[in-house]
C-alpha positions in Angstrom: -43.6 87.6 -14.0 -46.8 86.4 -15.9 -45.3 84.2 -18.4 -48.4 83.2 -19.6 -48.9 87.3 -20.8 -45.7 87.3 -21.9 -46.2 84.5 -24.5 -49.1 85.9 -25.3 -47.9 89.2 -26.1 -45.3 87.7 -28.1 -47.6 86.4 -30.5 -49.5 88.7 -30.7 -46.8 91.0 -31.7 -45.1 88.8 -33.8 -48.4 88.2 -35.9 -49.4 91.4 -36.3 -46.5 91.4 -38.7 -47.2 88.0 -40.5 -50.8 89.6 -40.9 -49.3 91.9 -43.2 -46.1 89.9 -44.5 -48.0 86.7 -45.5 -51.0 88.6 -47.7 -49.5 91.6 -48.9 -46.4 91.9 -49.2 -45.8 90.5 -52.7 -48.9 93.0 -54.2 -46.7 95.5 -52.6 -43.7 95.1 -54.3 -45.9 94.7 -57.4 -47.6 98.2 -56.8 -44.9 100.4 -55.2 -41.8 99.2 -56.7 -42.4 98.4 -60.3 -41.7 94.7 -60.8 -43.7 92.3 -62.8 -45.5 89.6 -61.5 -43.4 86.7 -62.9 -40.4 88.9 -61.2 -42.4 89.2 -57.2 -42.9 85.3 -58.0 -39.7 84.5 -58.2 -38.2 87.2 -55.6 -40.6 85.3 -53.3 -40.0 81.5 -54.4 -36.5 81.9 -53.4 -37.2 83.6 -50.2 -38.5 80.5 -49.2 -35.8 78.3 -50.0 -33.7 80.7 -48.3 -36.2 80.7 -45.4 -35.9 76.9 -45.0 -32.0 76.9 -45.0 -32.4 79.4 -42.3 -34.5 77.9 -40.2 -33.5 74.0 -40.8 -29.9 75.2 -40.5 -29.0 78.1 -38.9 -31.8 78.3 -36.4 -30.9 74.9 -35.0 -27.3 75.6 -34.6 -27.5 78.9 -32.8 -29.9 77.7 -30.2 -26.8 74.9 -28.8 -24.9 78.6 -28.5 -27.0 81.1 -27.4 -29.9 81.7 -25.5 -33.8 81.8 -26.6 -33.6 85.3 -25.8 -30.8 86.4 -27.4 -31.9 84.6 -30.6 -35.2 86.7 -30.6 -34.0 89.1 -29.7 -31.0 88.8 -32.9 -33.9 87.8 -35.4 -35.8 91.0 -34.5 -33.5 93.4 -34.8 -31.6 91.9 -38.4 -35.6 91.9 -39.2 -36.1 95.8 -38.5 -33.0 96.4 -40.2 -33.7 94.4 -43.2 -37.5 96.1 -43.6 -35.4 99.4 -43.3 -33.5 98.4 -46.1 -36.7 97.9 -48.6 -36.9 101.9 -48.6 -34.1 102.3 -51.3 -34.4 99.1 -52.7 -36.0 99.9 -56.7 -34.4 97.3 -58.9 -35.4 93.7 -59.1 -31.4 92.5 -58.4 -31.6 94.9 -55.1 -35.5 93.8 -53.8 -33.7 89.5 -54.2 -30.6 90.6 -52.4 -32.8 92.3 -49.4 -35.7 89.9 -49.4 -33.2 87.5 -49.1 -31.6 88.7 -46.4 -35.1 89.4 -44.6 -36.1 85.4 -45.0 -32.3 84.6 -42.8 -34.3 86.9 -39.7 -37.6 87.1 -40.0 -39.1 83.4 -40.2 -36.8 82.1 -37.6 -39.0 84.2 -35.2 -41.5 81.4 -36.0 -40.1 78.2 -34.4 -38.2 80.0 -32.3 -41.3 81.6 -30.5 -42.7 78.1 -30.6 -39.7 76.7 -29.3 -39.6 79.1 -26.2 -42.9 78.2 -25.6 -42.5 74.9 -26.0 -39.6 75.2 -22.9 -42.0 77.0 -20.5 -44.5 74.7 -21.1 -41.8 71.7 -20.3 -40.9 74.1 -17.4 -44.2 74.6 -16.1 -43.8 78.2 -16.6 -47.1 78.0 -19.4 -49.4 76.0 -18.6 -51.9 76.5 -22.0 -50.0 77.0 -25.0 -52.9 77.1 -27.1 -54.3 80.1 -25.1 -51.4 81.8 -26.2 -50.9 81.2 -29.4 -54.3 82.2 -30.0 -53.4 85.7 -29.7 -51.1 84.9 -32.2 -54.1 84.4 -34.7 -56.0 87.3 -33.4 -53.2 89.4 -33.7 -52.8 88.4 -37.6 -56.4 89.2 -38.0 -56.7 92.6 -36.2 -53.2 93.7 -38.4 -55.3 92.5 -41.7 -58.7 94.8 -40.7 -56.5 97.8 -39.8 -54.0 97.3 -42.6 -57.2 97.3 -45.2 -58.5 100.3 -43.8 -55.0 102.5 -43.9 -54.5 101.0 -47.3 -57.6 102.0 -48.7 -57.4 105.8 -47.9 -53.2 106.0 -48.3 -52.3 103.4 -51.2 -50.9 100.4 -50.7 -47.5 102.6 -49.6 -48.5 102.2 -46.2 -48.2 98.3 -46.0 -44.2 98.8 -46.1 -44.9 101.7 -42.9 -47.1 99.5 -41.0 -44.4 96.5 -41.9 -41.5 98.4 -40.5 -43.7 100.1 -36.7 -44.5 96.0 -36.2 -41.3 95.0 -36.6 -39.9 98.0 -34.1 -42.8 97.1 -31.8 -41.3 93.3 -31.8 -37.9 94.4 -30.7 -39.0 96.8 -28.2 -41.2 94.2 -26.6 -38.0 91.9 -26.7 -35.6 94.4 -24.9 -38.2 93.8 -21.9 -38.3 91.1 -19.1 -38.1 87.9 -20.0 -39.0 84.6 -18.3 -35.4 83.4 -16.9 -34.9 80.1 -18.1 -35.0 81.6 -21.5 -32.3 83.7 -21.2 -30.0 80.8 -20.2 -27.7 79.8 -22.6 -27.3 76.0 -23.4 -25.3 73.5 -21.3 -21.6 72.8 -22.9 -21.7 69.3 -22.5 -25.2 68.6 -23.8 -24.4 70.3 -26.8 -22.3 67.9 -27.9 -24.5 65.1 -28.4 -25.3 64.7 -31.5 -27.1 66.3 -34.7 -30.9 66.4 -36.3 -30.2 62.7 -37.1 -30.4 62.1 -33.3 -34.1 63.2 -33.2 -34.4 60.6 -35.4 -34.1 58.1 -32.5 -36.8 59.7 -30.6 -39.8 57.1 -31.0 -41.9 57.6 -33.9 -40.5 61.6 -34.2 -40.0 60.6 -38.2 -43.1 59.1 -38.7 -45.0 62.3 -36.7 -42.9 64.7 -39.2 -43.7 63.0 -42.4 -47.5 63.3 -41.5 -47.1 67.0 -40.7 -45.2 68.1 -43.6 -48.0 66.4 -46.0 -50.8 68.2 -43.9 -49.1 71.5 -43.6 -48.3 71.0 -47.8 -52.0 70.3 -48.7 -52.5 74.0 -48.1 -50.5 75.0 -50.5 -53.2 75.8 -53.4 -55.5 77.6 -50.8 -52.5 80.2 -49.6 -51.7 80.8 -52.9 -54.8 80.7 -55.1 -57.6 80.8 -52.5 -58.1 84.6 -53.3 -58.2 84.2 -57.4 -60.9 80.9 -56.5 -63.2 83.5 -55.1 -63.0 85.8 -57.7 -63.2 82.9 -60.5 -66.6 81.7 -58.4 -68.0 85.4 -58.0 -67.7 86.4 -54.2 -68.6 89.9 -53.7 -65.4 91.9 -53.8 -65.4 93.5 -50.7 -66.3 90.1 -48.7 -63.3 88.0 -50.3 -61.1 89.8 -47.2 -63.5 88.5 -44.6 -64.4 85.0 -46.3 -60.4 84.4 -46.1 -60.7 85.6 -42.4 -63.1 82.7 -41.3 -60.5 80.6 -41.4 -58.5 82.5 -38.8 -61.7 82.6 -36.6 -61.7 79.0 -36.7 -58.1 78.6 -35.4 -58.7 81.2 -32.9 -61.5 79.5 -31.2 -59.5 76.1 -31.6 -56.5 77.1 -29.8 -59.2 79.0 -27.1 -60.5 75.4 -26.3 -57.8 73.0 -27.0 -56.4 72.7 -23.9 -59.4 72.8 -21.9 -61.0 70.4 -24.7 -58.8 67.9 -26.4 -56.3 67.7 -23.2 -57.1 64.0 -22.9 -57.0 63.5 -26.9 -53.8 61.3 -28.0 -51.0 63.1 -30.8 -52.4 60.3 -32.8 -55.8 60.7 -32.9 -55.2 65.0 -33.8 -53.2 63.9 -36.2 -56.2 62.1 -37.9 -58.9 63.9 -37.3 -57.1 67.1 -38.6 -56.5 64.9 -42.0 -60.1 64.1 -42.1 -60.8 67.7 -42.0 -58.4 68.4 -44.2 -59.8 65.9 -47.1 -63.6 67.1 -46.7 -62.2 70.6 -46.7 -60.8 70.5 -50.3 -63.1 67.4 -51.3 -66.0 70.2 -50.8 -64.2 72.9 -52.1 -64.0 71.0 -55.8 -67.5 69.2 -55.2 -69.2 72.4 -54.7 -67.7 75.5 -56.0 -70.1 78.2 -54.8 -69.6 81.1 -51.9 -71.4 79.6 -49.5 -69.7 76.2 -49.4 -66.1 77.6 -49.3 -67.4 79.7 -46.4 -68.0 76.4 -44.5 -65.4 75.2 -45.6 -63.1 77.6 -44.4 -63.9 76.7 -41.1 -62.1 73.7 -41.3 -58.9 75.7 -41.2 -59.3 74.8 -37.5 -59.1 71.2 -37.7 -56.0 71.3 -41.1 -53.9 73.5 -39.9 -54.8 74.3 -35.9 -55.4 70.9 -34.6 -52.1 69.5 -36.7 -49.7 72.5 -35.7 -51.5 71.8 -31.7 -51.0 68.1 -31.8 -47.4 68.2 -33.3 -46.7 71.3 -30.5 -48.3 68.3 -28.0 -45.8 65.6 -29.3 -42.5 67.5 -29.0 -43.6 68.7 -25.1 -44.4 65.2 -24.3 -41.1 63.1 -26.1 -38.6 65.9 -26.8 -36.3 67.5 -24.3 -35.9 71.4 -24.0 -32.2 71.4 -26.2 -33.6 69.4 -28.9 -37.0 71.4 -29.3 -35.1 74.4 -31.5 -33.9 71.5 -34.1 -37.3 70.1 -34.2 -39.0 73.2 -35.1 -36.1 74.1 -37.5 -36.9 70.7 -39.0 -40.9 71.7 -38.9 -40.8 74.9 -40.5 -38.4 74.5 -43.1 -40.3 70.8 -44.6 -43.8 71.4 -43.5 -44.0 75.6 -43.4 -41.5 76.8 -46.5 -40.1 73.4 -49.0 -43.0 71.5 -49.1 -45.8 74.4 -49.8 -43.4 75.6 -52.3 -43.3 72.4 -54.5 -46.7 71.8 -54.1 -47.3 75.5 -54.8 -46.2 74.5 -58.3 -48.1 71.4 -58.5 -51.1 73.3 -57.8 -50.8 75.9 -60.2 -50.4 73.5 -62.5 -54.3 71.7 -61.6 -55.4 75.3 -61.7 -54.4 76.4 -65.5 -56.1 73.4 -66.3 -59.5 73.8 -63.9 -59.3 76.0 -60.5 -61.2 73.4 -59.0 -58.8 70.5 -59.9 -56.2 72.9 -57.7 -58.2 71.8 -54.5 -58.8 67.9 -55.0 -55.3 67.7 -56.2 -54.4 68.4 -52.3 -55.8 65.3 -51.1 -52.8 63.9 -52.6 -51.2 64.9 -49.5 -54.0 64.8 -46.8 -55.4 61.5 -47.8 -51.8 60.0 -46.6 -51.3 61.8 -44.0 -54.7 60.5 -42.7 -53.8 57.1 -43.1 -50.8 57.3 -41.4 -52.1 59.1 -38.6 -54.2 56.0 -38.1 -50.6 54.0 -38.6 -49.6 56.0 -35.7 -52.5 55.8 -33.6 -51.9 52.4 -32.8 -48.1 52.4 -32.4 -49.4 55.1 -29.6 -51.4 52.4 -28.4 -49.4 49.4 -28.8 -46.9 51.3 -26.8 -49.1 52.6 -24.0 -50.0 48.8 -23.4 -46.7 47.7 -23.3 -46.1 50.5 -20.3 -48.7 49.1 -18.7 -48.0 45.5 -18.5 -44.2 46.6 -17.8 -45.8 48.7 -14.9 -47.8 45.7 -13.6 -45.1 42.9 -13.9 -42.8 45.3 -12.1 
């Protein structure tokens, strides 16, 4: 089979749901089922802290029992059931208990679609990961343009309908062929070997995570107050869907071109320049608070979020074997995805009560670090590739 389709389509599919999950599903529950604000705030908050237990936790330990497939194939279906369950949920107390149960399923889908990936590409089976995960990208920006056109003419009723055929069209897909070194189950004996401490050992692996969870945490005002910016800076109301969309233009023509283009580039050296990027993208966003500027900079999505997620993908497939990938994207998403954009979350809406633009520049609390120790890490790369070498030539 064409594994490199098969990635591809899993992306996609899986995206099209985060297209509508990420943006709108809060303003549904707002709109459909009655709750306050304050209430959807908190119903979300502590779907992330459940969604980082699942994925540090319970992701981790299922993949040393079962295979890649049967775990997507698990987190689909407990997804579809738990979207299903949303229909007679009214109360606040019943939307927690659900949403709760949706964040144990449905973000585990995340690392553990990078995580298969991550084996074929180890495997041979894929040999461009960033062509693949592109469709993921285009796939969350086709589900936003149809999702905005449904919603407008049915109510915003129809986001929990469109929610619910993605999430069936996900676990059909999964019921298919699959690549066959993802449906084997682990080896007895090399489960055996030790915890999440043990990655640990791996060279630099701590170092690599610390600088990823601080670039993947500067985002945190943008995902959460990016839309209200534009309003507070006058963008034309029916453009504020496709200025927030620019940014997932730019990561679908980075992953398009990264592994034709930055093949050569060292972890270390994406690590930094997505940090620079980073820095100038919120240092311009504060500087200059007009339309046209947070248009350019939203094009540095590709270098803040792409090129880190891409070079930390790049890292794991180069010093990481295939049973330790699931506890390193465990790790990933719970720190860098969920814990850490949730504290800073806070942080940030702190800056922006006082100044909306104070929300942005407070980020660089985070990406100005992470650059630095990018460049920490770019010569521990180096140091080590020398010693190689000499080793190589004495021997």
């Amino acid at each position: 089979m064409n594994t490199q389709r098969w990635m591809s389509k899993q992306f996609f599919s899986f995206f099209m749901t985060w297209g509508i999950f990420l943006p709108y599903w809060t303003g549904w529950m707002i709109h459909t089922k009655g709750i306050t604000v304050s209430q959807a705030s908190l119903i979300m908050s502590l779907g992330l802290v459940a969604r980082g237990l699942s994925t540090l936790i319970a992701f981790p330990y299922l993949s040393e029992k079962f295979s890649s497939k049967t775990i997507l194939n698990g987190s689909a279906i407990g997804t579809l059931i738990s979207i299903i369950c949303y229909i007679p949920a009214s109360s606040f107390s019943s939307l927690l208990i659900v949403t709760l149960f949706l964040h144990i399923f449905y973000p585990t889908l995340m690392p553990a679609l990078d995580s298969a990936a991550g084996v074929l590409v180890q495997n041979k089976q894929l040999r461009h990961y960033g062509r693949s995960r592109q469709w993921g990208s285009i796939g969350f920006v086709v589900s936003g343009i149809i999702l905005t056109l449904f919603s407008g003419r049915f109510g915003d009723e129809v986001i929990l309908w469109a929610m619910l055929l993605g999430a069936l069209v996900f676990t059909c897909l999964g019921q298919m062929n699959t690549p066959a070194v993802l449906s084997q189950r682990p080896q007895a004996d090399l489960t055996k070997t030790g915890g999440m401490l043990q990655l640990f050992k791996i060279p630099h692996f701590g170092l690599v995570l610390i600088i990823v969870i601080l670039l993947q945490a500067a985002h945190a005002s943008y995902y959460n107050y990016g839309y209200l910016f534009l309003q507070e800076i006058h963008a034309p109301k029916y453009l504020i869907g496709v200025i927030i969309n620019i940014a997932v233009l730019a990561e679908i023509i980075f992953f398009a071109i990264a592994d034709r283009r930055f093949q050569n580039f060292s972890v270390g050296s994406l690590l930094a320049l997505a940090a620079l990027g980073s820095s100038i993208r919120w240092i311009l966003l504060f500087a200059f608070p007009n339309v046209t500027v947070f248009c350019i900079a939203q094009t540095l999505h590709a270098c803040s979020f792409a090129m880190g997620h891409y070079a930390f993908m790049k890292y794991l497939i180069k010093n990481i074997s295939p049973r330790q990938i699931p506890k390193a994207q465990g790790m990933y998403s719970a720190l860098a995805l969920s814990w850490s954009t949730a504290v800073f979350t806070i942080f940030g809406g702190y800056l922006y009560e006082i100044e909306p633009r104070y929300a942005f520049i407070g980020m660089i609390i985070c990406s100005i670090p992470s650059m630095l120790l990018a460049f920490i890490y770019q010569k521990l790369e180096l140091r080590r590739k020398d010693l190689f070498s000499n080793d190589g030539i004495k021997a």
